[in-house]
C-alpha positions as a Markdown table, in Angstrom:
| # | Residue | x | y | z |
|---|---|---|---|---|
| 1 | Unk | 16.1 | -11.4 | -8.6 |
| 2 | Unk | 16.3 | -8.9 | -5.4 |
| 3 | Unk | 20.2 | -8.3 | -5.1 |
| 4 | Unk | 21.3 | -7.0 | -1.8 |
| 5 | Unk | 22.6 | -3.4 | -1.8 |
| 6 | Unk | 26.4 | -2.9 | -0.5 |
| 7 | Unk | 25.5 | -1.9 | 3.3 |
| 8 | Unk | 27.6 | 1.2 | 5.0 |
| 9 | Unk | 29.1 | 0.0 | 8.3 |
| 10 | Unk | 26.3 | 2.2 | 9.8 |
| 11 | Unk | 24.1 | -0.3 | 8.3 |
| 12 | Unk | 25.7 | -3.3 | 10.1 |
| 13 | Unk | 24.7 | -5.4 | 11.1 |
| 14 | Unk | 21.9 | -6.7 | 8.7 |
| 15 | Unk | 18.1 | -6.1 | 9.6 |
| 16 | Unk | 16.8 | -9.9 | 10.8 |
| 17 | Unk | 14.1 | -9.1 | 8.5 |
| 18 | Unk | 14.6 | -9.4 | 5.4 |
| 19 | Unk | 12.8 | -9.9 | 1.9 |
| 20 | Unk | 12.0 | -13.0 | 0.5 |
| 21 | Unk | 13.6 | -12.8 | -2.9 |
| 22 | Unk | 11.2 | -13.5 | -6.3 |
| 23 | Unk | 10.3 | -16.4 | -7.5 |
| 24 | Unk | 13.1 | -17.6 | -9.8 |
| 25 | Unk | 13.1 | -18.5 | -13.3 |
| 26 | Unk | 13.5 | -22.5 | -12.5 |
| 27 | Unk | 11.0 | -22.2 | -10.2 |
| 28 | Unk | 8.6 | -21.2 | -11.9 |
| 29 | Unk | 8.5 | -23.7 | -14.3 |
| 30 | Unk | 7.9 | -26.2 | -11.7 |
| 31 | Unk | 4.6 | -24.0 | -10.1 |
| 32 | Unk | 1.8 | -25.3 | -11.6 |
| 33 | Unk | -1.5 | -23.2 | -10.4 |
| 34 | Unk | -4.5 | -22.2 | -12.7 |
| 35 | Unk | -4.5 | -18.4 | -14.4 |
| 36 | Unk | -5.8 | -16.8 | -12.0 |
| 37 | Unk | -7.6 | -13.2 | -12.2 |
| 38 | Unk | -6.7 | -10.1 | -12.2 |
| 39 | Unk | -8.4 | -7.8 | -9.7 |
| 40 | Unk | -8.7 | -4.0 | -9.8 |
| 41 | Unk | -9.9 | -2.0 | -7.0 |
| 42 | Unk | -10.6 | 1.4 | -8.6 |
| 43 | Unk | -10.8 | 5.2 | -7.5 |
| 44 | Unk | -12.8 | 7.4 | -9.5 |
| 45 | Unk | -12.7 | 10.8 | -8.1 |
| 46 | Unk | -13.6 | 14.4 | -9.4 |
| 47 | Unk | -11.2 | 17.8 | -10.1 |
| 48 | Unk | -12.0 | 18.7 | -6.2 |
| 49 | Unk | -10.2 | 15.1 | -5.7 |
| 50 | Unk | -14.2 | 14.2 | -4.5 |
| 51 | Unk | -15.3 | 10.5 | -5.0 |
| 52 | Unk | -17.5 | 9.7 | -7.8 |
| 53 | Unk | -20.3 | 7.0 | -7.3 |
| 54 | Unk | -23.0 | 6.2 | -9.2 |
| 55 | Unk | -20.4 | 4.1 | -12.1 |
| 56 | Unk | -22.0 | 1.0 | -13.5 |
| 57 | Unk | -19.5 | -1.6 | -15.2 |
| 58 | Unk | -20.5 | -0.3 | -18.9 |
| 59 | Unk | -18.6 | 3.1 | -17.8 |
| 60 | Unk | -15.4 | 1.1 | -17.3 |
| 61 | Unk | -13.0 | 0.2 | -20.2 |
| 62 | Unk | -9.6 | -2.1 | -19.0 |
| 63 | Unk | -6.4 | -2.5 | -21.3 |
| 64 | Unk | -3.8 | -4.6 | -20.4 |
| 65 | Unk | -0.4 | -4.0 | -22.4 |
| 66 | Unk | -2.8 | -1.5 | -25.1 |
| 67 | Unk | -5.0 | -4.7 | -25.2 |
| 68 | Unk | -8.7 | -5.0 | -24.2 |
| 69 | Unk | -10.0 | -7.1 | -21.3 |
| 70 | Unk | -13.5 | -8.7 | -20.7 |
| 71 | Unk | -14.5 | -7.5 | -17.3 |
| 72 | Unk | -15.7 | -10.6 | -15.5 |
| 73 | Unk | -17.3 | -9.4 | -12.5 |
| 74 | Unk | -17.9 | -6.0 | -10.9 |
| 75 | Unk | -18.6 | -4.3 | -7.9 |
| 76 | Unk | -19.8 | -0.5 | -7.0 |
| 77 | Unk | -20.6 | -1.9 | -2.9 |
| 78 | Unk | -17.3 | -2.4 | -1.5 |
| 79 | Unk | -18.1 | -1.0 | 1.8 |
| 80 | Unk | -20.8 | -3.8 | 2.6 |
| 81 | Unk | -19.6 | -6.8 | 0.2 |
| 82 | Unk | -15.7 | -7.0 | 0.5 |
| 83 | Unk | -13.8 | -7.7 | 3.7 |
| 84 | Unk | -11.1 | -5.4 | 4.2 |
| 85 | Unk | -7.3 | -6.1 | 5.2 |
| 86 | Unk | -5.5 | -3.3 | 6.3 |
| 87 | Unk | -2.1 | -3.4 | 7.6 |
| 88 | Unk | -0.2 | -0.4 | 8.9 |
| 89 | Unk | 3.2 | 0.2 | 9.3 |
| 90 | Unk | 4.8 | 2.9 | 11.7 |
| 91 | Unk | 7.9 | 4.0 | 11.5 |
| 92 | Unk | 9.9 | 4.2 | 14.8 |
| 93 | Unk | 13.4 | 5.6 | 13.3 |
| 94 | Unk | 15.2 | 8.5 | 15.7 |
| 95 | Unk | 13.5 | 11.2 | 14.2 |
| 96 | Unk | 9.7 | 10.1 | 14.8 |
| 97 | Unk | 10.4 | 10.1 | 18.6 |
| 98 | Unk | 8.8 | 13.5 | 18.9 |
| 99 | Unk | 6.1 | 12.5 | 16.5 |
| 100 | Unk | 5.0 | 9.3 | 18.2 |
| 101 | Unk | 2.3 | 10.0 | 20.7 |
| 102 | Unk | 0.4 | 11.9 | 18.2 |
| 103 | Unk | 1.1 | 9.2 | 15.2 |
| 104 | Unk | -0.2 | 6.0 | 17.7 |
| 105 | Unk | -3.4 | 8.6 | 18.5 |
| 106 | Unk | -3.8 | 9.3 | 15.0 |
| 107 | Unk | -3.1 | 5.4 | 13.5 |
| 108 | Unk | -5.8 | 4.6 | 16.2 |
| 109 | Unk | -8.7 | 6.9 | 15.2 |
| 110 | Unk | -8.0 | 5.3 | 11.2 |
| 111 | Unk | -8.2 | 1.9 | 12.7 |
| 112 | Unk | -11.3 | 2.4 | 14.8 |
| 113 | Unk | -13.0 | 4.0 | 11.9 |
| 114 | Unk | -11.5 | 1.4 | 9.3 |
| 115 | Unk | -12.9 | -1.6 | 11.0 |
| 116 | Unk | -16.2 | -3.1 | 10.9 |
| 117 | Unk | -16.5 | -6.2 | 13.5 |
| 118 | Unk | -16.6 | -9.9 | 12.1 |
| 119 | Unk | -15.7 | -8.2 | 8.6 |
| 120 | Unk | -12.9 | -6.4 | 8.3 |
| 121 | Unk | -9.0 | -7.1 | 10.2 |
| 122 | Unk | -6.1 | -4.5 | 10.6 |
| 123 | Unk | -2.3 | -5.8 | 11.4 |
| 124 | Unk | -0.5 | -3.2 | 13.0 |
| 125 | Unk | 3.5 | -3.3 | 12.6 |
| 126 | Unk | 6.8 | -1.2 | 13.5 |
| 127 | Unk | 9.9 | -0.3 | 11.3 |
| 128 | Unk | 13.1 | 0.6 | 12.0 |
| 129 | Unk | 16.4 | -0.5 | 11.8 |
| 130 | Unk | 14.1 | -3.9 | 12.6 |
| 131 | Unk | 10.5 | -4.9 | 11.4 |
| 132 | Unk | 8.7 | -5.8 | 14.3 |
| 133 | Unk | 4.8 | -7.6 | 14.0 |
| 134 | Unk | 2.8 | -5.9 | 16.7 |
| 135 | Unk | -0.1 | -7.2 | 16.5 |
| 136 | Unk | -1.6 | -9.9 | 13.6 |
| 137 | Unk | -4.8 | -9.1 | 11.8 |
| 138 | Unk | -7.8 | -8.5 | 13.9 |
| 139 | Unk | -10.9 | -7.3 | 14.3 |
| 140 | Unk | -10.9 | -6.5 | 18.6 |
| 141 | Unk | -10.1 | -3.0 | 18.5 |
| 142 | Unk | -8.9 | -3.4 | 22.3 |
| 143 | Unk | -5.5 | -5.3 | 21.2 |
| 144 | Unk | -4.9 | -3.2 | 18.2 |
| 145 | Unk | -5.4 | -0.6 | 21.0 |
| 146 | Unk | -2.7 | -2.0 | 23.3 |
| 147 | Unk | -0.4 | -2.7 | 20.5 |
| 148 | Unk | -0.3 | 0.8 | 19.1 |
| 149 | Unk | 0.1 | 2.3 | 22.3 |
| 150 | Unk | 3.1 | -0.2 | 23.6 |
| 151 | Unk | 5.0 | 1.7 | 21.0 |
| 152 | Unk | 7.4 | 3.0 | 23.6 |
| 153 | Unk | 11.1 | 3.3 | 22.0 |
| 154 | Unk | 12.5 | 4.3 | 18.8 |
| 155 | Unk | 15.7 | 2.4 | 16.8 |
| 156 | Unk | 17.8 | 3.6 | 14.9 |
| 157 | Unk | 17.3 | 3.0 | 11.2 |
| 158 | Unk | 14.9 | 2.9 | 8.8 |
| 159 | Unk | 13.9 | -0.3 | 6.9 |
| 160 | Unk | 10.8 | 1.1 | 5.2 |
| 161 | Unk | 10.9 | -1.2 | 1.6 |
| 162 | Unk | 11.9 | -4.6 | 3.6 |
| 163 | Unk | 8.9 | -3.7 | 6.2 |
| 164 | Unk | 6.4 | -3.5 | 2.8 |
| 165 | Unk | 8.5 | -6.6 | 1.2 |
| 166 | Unk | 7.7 | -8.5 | 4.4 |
| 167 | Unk | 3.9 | -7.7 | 4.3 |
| 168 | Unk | 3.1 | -8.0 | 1.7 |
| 169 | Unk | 4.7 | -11.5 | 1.0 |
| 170 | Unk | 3.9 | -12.9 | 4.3 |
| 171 | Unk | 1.0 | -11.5 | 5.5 |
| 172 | Unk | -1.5 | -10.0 | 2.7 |
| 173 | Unk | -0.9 | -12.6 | -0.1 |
| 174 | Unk | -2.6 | -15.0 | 1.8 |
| 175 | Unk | -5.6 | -12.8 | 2.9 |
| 176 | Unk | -9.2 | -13.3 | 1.2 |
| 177 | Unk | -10.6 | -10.1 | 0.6 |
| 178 | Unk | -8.8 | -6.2 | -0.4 |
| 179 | Unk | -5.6 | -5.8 | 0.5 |
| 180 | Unk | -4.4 | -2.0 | 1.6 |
| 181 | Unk | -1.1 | -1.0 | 3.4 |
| 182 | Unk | -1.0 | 2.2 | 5.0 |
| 183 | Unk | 2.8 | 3.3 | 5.9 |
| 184 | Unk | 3.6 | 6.5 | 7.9 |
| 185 | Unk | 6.7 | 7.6 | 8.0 |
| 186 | Unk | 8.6 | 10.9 | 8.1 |
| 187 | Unk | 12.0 | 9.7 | 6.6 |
| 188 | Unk | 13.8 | 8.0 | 3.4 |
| 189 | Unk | 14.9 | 4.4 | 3.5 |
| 190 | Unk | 18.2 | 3.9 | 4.8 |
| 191 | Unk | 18.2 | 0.2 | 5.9 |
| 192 | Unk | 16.6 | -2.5 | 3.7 |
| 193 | Unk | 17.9 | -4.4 | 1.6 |
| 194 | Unk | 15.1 | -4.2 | -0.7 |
| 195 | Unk | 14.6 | -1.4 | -2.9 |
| 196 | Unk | 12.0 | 1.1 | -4.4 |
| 197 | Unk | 10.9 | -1.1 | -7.3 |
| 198 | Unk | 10.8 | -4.3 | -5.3 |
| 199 | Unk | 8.4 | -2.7 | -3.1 |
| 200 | Unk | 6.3 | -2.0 | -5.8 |
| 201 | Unk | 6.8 | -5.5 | -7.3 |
| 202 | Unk | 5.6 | -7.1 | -4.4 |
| 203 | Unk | 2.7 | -4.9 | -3.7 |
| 204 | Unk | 1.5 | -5.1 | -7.3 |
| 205 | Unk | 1.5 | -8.8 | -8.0 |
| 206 | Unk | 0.0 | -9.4 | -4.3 |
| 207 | Unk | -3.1 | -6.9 | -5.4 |
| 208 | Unk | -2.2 | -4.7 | -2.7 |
| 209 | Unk | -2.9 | -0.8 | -2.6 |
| 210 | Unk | -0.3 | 1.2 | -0.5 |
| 211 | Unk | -1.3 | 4.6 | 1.0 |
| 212 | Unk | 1.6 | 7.0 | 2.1 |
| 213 | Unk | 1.9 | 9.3 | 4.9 |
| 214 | Unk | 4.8 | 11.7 | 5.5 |
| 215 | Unk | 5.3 | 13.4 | 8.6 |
| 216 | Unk | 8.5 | 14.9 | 7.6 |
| 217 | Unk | 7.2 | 18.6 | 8.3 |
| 218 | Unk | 6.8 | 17.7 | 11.6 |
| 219 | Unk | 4.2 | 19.0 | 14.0 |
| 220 | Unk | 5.3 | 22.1 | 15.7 |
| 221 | Unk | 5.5 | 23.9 | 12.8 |
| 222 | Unk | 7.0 | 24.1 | 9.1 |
| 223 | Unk | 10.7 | 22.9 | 9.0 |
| 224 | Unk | 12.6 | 25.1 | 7.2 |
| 225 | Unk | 12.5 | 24.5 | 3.4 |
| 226 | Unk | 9.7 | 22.2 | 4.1 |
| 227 | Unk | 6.0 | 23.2 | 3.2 |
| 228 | Unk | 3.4 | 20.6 | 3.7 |
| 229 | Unk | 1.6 | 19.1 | 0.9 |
| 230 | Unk | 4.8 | 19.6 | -1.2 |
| 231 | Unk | 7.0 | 17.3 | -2.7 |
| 232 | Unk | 10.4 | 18.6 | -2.7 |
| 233 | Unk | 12.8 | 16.0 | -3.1 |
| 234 | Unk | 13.8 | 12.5 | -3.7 |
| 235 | Unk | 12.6 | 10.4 | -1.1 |
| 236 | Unk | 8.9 | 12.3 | -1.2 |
| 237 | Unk | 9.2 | 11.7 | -5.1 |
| 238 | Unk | 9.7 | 7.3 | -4.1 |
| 239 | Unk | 6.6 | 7.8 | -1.8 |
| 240 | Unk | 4.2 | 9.3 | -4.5 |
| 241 | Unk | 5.9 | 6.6 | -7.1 |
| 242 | Unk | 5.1 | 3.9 | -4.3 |
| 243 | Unk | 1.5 | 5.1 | -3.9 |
| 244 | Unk | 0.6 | 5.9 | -7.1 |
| 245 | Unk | 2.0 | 2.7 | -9.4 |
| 246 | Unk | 0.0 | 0.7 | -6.8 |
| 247 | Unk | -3.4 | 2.9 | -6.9 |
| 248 | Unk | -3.2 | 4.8 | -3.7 |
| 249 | Unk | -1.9 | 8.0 | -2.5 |
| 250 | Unk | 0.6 | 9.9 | -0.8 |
| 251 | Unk | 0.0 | 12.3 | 1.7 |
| 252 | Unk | 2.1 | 15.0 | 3.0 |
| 253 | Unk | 1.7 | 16.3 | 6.3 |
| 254 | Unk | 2.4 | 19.3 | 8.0 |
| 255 | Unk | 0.8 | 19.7 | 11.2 |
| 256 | Unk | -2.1 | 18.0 | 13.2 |
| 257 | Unk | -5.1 | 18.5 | 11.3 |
| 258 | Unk | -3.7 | 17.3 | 8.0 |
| 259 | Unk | -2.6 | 14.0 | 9.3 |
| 260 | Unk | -6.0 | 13.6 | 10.6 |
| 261 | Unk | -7.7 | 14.7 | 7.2 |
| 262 | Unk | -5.5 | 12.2 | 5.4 |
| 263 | Unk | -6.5 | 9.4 | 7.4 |
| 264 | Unk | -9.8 | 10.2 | 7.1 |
| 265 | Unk | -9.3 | 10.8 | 3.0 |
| 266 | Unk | -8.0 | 7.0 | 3.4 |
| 267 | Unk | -11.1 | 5.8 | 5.6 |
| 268 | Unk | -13.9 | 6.9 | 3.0 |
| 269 | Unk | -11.9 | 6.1 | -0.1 |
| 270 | Unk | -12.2 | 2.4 | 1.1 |
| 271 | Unk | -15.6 | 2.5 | 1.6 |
| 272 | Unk | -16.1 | 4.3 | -2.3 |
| 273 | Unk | -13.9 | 1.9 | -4.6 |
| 274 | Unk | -15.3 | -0.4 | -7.3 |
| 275 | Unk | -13.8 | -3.5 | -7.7 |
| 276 | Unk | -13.1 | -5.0 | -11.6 |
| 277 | Unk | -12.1 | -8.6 | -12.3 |
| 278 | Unk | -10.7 | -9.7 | -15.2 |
| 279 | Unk | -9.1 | -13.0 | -16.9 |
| 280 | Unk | -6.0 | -11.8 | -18.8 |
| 281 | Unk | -5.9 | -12.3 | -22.5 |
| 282 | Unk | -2.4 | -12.9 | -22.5 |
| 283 | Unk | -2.3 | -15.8 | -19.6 |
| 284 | Unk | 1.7 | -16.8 | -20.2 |
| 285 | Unk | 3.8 | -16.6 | -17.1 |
| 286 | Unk | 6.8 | -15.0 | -18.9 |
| 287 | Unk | 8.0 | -12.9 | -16.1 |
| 288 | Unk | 7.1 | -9.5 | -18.5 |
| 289 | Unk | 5.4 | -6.5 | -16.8 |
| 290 | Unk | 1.9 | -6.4 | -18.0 |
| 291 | Unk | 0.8 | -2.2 | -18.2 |
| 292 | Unk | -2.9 | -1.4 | -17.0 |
| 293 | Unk | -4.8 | 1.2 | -18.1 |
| 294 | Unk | -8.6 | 1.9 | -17.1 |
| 295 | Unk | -10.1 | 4.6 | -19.1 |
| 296 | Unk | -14.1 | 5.3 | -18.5 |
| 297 | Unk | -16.3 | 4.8 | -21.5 |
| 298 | Unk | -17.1 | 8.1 | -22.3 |
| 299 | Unk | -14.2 | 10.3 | -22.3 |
| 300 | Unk | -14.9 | 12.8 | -19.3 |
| 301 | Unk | -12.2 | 15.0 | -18.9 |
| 302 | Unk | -13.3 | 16.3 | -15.1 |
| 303 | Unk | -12.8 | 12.6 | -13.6 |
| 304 | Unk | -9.4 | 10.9 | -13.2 |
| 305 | Unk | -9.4 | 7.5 | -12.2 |
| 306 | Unk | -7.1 | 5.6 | -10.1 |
| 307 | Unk | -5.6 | 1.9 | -9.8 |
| 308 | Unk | -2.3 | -0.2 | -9.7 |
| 309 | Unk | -0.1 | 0.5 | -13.3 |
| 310 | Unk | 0.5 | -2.8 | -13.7 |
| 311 | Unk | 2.0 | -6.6 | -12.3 |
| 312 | Unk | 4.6 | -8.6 | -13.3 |
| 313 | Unk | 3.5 | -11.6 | -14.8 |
| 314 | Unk | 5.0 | -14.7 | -12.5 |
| 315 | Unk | 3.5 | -17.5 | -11.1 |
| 316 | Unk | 2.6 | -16.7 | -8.1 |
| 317 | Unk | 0.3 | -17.8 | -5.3 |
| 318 | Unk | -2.2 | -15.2 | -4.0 |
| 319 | Unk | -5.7 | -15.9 | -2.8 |
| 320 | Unk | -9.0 | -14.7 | -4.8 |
């Protein structure tokens, strides 16, 4: 159950968004929903960190907790069969205000290459010391547009894993299609009451892949003690731990032209992933975390393939 953290009076007063907490124990044994499936989106790329097509579902082999799985369904077309739902999440903290022009510009070009009309929608948020909905999921480029632009003041914290709580809980569970949060931030969380691991929770039992962007090296140049595509500390260490346990990736940026490259790293993965379904062997709501491992058939030692570590098994409510 998500306990709140003791706040520091620079913390007061509390966000007015805040987490919904897990479903509880006694709850859960009143939920009655069928066993639903489990649902993979998978990255296969190369030593160069290239995408590898070409994969049929023969090449795939899925454990869950050591044990095998029968793939149910399979997909290598993504980019023309799945609708996509992308939401990203800005943060507006003190120390993005002289980021911001070039984030929104940046955030824009991913959005206008991430959407396809009448298929695919993108939600577009700010985070601070509040979490503030900008504009729902869409398709009309011309509101995401005016929403990402009308970005005009920062605040004062930053409430990065209640902003991914929120989300994914009320916005990308109910989604039908892939699910994919893209945060950019340049900063550690210092508001939510949520923490790292609940972040994770959330994203991993609402099949949601989280891509992270630091702008902490800033723009202008390298900070001191900073180089870009490094991770030196703590905070960059809970953003690769974020990306990676739910199949995505972090980026670190350090000036203009990385931040584009990463977005555009994002963009084409999306449009490369193959997408696994499978009906747990183990189908007991007993609250355990249930470890996933996809190996490919044939051992290949030059490809690495990426997707979410795992989900806690609870009933929960998230659409096909």
């Amino acid at each position: 159950m998500l306990v709140a953290a003791a706040a520091s009076p620079a913390q007061q007063p509390k966000p007015k968004a805040t987490p919904t907490p897990p479903v509880s124990e006694q709850d859960q044994a009143s939920i009655k929903i069928p066993i639903r499936r489990v649902r993979l989106p998978i990255t296969v790329v190369d030593k160069k960190g290239h995408l590898v097509p070409g994969l049929i579902q023969s090449d795939f082999l899925i454990f869950e907790d050591k044990i095998p799985q029968l793939i149910e369904t399979f997909s290598d077309d993504l980019g023309q069969s799945e609708s996509l739902y992308v939401a990203v999440l800005m943060d507006t903290s003190p120390s993005t205000a002289g980021k911001l022009k070039f984030e929104q510009e940046s955030a824009m070009n991913f959005i206008q290459t991430v959407v396809r009309p009448r298929r695919d929608r993108v939600l577009f948020a700010t985070f601070d010391h509040e979490i503030s909905l900008r504009q729902d999921f869409t398709d009309k480029l011309d509101l995401l547009d005016r929403a990402v632009f009308g970005v005009k003041k920062t605040g004062s914290q930053t409430a990065l894993f209640d902003a991914i709580w929120q989300f994914c809980d009320e916005k990308l569970r109910s989604v039908s299609g892939r699910r994919v949060l893209v945060v950019i931030t340049d900063g550690e969380d210092t508001y939510s009451r949520a923490n790292l691991r609940d972040a994770i929770d959330i994203a991993q039992r609402t099949e949601t892949t989280i891509f992270a962007i630091s702008t902490k090296a800033g723009f202008l140049g390298t900070v001191p003690g900073v180089e870009a595509g490094q991770i030196k500390d703590q905070k960059d260490r809970d953003l690769v731990t974020l990306a990676d346990e739910t199949g995505g990736v972090a980026f670190f940026t350090g000036d203009m032209l990385s931040l584009e490259r990463s977005f555009s790293k994002i963009s084409k993965e999306l449009r490369a992933q193959y997408l696994v379904t499978y009906k747990p062997v183990n189908d007991r709501y007993d609250g355990s975390f249930r470890r996933i491992e996809v190996k490919l058939a044939e051992s290949r030692g030059d490809l690495k393939v990426r997707t979410k570590h795992g989900y806690k098994a609870i009933a929960d409510s998230v659409r096909p």
